[in-house]
C-alpha positions in Angstrom: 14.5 7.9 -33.6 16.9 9.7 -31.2 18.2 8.0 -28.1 16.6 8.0 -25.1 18.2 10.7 -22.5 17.4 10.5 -18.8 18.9 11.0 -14.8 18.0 9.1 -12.1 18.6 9.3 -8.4 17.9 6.8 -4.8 17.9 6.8 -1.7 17.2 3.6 0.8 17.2 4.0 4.7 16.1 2.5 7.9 14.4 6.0 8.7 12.0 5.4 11.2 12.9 2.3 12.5 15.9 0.9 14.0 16.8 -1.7 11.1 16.6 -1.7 7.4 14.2 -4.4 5.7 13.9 -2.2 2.7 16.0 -3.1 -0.3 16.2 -1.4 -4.0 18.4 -1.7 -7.2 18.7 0.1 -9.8 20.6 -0.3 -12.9 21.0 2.5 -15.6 22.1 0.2 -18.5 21.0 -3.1 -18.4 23.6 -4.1 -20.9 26.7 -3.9 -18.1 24.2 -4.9 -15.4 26.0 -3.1 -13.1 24.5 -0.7 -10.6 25.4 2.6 -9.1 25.4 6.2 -10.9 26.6 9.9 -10.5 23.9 12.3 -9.1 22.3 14.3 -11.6 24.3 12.8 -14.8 22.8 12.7 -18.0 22.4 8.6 -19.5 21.6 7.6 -22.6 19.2 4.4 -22.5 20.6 1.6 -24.2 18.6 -1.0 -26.3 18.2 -3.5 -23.5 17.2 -0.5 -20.9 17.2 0.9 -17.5 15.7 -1.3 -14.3 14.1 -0.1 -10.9 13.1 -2.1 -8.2 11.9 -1.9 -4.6 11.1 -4.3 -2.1 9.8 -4.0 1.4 10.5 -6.8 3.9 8.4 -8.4 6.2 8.6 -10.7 9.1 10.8 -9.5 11.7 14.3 -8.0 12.0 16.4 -11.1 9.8 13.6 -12.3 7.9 12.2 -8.9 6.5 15.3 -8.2 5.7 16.5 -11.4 4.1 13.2 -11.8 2.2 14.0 -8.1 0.7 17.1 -9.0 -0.2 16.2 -12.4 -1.7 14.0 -10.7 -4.3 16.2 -7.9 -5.1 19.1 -11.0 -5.7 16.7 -12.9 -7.7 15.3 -10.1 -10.1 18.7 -9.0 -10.7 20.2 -12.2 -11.6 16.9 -12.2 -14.0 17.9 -9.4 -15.9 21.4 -9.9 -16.5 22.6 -9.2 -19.8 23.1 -12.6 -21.2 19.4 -13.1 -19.7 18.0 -10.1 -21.8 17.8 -11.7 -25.7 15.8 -11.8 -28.5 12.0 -10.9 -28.1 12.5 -10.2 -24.1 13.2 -6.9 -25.0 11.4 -5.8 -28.3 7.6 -8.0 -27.9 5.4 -5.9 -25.3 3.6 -9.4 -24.3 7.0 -11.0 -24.2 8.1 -8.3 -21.8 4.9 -8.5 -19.4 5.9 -12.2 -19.1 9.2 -12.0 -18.5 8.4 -9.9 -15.5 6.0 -11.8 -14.1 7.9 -14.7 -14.2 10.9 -13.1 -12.7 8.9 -11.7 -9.5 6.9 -15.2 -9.1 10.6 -16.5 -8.9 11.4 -14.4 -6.0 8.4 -15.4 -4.5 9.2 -19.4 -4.9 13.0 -18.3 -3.6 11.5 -16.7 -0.7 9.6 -19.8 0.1 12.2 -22.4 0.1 14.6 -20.2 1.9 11.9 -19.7 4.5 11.4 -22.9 4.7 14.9 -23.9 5.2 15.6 -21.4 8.3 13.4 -21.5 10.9 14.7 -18.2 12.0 13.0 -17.0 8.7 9.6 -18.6 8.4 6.7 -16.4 7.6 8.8 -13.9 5.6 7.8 -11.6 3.0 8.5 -8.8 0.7 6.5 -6.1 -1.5 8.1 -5.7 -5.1 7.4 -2.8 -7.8 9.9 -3.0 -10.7 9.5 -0.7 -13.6 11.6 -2.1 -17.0 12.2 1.0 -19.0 13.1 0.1 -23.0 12.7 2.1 -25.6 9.7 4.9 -25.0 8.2 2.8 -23.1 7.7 1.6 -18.8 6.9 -1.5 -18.0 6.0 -1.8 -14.2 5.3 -5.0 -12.2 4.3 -4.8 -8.6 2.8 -7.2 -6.2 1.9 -5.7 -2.5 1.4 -2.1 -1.5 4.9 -0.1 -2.6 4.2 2.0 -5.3 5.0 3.3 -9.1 4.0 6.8 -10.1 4.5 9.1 -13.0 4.7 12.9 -12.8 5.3 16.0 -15.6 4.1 19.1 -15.3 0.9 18.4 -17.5 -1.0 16.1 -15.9 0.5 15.9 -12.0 1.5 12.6 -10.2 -0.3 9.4 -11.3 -0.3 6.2 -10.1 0.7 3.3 -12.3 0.5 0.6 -9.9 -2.4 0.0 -7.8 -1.9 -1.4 -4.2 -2.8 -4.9 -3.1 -4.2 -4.0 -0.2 -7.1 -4.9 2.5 -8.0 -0.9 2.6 -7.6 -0.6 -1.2 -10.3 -3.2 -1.6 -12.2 -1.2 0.3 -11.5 2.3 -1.7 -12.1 0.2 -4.8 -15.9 -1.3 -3.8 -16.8 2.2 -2.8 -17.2 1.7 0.7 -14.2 3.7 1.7 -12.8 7.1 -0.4 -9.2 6.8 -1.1 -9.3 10.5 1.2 -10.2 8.6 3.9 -8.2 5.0 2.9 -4.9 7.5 3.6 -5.6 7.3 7.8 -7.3 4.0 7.8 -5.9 1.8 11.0 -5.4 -1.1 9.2 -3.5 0.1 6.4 -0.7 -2.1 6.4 -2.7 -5.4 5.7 -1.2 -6.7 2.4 -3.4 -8.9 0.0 -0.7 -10.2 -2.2 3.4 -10.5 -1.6 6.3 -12.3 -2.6 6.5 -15.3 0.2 2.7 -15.7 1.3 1.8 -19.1 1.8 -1.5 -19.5 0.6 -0.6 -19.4 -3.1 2.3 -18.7 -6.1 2.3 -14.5 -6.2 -0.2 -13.1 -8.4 1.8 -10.0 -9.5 0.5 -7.2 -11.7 2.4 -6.1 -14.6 1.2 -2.5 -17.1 3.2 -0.8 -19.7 2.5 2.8 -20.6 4.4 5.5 -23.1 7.1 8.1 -21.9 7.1 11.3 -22.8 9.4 13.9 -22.6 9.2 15.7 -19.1 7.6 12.0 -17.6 9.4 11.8 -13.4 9.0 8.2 -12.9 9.1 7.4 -9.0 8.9 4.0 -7.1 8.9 4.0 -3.4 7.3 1.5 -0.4 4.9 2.9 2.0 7.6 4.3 4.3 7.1 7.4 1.8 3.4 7.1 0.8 2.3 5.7 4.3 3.1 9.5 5.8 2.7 11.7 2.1 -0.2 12.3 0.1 0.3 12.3 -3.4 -1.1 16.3 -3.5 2.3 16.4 -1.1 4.4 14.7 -3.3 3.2 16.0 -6.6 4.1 19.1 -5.4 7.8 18.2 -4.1 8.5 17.0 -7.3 6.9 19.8 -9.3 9.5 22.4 -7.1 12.5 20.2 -8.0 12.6 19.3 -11.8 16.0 20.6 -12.1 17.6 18.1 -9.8 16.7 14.8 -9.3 19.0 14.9 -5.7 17.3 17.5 -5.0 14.0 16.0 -5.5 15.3 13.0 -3.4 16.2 15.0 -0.2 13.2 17.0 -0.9 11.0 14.1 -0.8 13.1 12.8 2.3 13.3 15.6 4.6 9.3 15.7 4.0 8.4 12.2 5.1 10.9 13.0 8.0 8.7 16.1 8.9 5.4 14.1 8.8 6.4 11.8 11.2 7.8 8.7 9.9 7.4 5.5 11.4 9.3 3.2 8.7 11.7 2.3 6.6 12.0 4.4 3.4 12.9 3.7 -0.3 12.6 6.1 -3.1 13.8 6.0 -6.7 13.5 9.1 -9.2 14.4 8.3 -12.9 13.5 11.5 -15.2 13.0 11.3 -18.9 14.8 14.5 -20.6 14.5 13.9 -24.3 14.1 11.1 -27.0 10.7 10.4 -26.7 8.5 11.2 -29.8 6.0 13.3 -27.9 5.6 16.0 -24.8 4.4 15.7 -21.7 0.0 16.2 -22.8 -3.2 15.4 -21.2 -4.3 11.9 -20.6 -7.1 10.5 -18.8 -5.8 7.9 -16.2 -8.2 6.2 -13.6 -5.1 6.0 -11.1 -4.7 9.5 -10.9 -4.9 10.4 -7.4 -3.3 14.4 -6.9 -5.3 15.0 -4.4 -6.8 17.9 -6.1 -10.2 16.9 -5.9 -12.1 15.5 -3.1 -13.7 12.1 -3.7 -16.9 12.4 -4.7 -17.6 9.0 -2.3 -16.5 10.2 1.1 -20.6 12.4 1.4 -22.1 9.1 1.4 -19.5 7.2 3.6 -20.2 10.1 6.0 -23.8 10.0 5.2 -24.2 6.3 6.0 -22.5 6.9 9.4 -24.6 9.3 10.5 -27.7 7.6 9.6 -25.8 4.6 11.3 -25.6 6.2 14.4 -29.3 8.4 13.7 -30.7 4.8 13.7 -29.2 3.0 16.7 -29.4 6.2 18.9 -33.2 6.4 18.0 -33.3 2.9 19.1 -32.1 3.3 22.4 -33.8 6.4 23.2 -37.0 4.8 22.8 -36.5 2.2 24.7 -34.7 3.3 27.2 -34.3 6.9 27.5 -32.1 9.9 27.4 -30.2 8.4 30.0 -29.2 5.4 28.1 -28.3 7.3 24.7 -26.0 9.4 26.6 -24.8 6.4 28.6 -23.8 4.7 25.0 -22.1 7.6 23.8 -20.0 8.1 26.5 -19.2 4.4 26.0 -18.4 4.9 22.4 -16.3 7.4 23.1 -14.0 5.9 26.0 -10.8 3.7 25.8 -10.9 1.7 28.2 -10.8 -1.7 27.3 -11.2 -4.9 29.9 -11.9 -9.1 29.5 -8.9 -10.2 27.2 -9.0 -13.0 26.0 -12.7 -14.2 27.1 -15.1 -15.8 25.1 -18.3 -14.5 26.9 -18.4 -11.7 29.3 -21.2 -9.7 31.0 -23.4 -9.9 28.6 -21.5 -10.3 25.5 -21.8 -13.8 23.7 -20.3 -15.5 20.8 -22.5 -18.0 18.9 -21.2 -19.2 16.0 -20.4 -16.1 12.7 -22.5 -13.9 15.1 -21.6 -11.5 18.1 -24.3 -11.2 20.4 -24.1 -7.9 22.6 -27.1 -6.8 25.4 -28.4 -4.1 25.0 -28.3 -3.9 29.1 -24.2 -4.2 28.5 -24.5 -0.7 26.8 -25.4 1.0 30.2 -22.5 -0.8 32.5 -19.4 -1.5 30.4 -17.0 -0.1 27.9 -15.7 -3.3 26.2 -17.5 -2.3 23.3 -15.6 0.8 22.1 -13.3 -0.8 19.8 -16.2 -2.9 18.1 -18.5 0.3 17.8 -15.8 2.3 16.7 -14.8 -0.3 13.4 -18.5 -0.7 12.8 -19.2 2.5 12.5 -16.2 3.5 10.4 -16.8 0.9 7.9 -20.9 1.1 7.2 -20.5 -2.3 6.0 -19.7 -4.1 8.9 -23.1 -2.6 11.0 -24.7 -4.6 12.9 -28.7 -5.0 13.6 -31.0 -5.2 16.7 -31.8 -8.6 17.7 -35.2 -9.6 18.6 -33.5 -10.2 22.6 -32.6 -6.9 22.7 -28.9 -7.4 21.7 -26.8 -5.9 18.9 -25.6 -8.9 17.0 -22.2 -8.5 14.6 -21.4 -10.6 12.2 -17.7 -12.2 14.1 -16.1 -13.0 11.1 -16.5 -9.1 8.9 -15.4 -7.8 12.3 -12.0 -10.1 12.6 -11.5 -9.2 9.0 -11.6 -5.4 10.3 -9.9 -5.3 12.9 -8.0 -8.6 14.0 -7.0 -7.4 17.2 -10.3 -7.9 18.8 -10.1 -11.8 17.8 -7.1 -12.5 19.9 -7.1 -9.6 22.8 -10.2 -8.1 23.1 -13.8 -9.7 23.8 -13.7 -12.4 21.4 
């Protein structure tokens, strides 16, 4: 078996925002432990392996940034080379473990150092890690930053799959992941390292390399603004250079408006592996090349949605009141922050009790509308006293915002 040939390249950078609460490592031979590389050299992969990791902070300008940092610190000291022995490195199973327990470690670090600075409480990070040994990647992820694969067979596939409020809703089939790309809330996180509810649940897969294989992690700084036909293509156009590829991928996200920090790692496999770049079928691929066969009936529901409650109205009120309610639906104007029952508009208990009679008068409602008719199922019903009632709690879930400023 030949020895594993490969060049990586990095880039981490406040971008769009004014600080930093990224952080990254990576480490081209595990068996120094030391970081850092030439652009576009050649390595050969040593039997302990190569390491990526990104993290993306949360909580605020010190905390984000510390809790970033802590987990980077504590995966590192993790794989140290007196750390990496025996089956760590040769047992698949052995090497799922040994990343799971490393990131649940940055989660408990995170915690007590949180807990210890009240200038820190609340904080949290992302982590995707991808251990590379032999001819194989093992990647370990909890939150929504990102592990793919490209080569020029199959395109860019995901290996990790986000923890995420709007993947849950890809995933269920309520939303297409087309659609999932511009969803409002897509920065609500289901799992990270430092939430409070629980120990971190991470993920952790292992798949083969093949000669050709681009593996790429990266937090939603790059994602958040690029879809994967976008970066599938950058990194088709830029094989030959993996800085190229970087600043490719860079000045793109830049272009598209970003609006957060940015990390990116590229590690290319040249040769060793045992086989080529060929076809495989992977249920994370998501190129962009086809059109989600889910988003006709998310559109179809919505305009039955809306079929339904304007036939409603118009019946029992008139044209008047139809047009009234879209002009309503439509408008942003938003008024009565922070009331629990206004003009019409009552809270009793889980539901959210809205007269009909408000429709005609007020535009509080657009917000509320708006979410239930994006997500189908959130829709309300007509109440016997001529009200639309909404269930408060799939609402909050939704949108949050309208719990603490809006109507509610």
């Amino acid at each position: 078996m030949s020895t594993l040939k490969f060049k990586v390249d990095m880039r981490c950078e406040k971008a769009g925002r004014d600080h930093n609460e990224d952080d990254c490592c990576l480490i081209v031979n595990l068996a120094d432990g030391q970081p850092g590389f030439k652009p576009d050299r050649e390595f050969l992969l040593d039997k302990k392996g190569a390491m990526l990791v990104v993290c993306d902070g949360m909580g605020g300008m010190n905390a984000g940034e510390a809790a970033s940092k802590r987990a980077v610190e504590t995966i590192r000291e993790w794989f140290m080379p007196d750390n990496l022995t025996g089956e760590t490195t040769t047992a698949p199973e052995a090497v799922r473990k040994y990343i799971a327990k490393a990131i649940v470690d940055a989660d408990g670090r995170i915690k007590n150092e949180s807990k210890s600075d009240k200038a820190k409480e609340g904080m949290g990070s992302t982590v995707v890690m991808a251990w590379i040994i032999g001819e194989r990647v093992y990647v370990g992820w909890c939150g929504d930053s990102r592990a793919y694969r490209f080569n020029p067979v199959d395109g860019l596939v995901r290996l990790s799959h986000d923890h995420s409020y709007v993947q849950e809703l890809a995933d269920s089939g309520t939303l297409s992941e087309e659609l999932a790309f511009d969803h409002p809330h897509g920065n609500i996180i289901t799992r990270s390292l430092g939430d409070p509810k629980g120990t971190a649940r991470p993920d952790v897969k292992d798949y083969d390399l093949r000669n050709g294989d681009v593996i790429m992690l990266c937090s939603d700084g790059l994602c958040g603004v690029l879809r994967d036909d976008e970066i599938e293509k950058i990194i088709r156009n830029h094989t030959k250079s993996m800085r190229a590829c970087r600043d490719a991928l860079w000045e793109a996200a830049c272009n598209a408006g970003w609006h957060d920090n940015v990390t990116v790692e590229l590690c290319q496999i040249l040769s060793g592996c045992s086989q080529n770049a060929e076809p495989t079928d992977n249920k994370e691929s998501n190129t962009g090349k086809q059109i989600n066969k889910q988003m006709w009936m998310v559109t179809l529901i919505v305009t039955l949605l809306l079929g339904l409650l304007g036939g409603y109205f118009f019946s029992r009120n008139g044209s008047g009141l139809w047009k009234t309610f879209m002009e309503i639906f439509s408008s942003d104007k938003t008024t009565a922050a922070n009331q629990r029952e206004y003009s019409g508009i009552t809270r009793d208990g889980d539901s959210l009790f809205i007269s009909v009679s408000v429709l005609q008068t007020d535009s509080t409602l657009q917000q509320i509308l708006d979410d239930i008719a994006k997500d189908p199922f959130l829709r309300g019903k007509i109440g016997d006293s001529d009200s639309l009632e909404c269930d408060v709690q799939k609402i909050a879930e939704c949108n949050p915002e309208i719990i603490n400023s809006k109507v509610l």
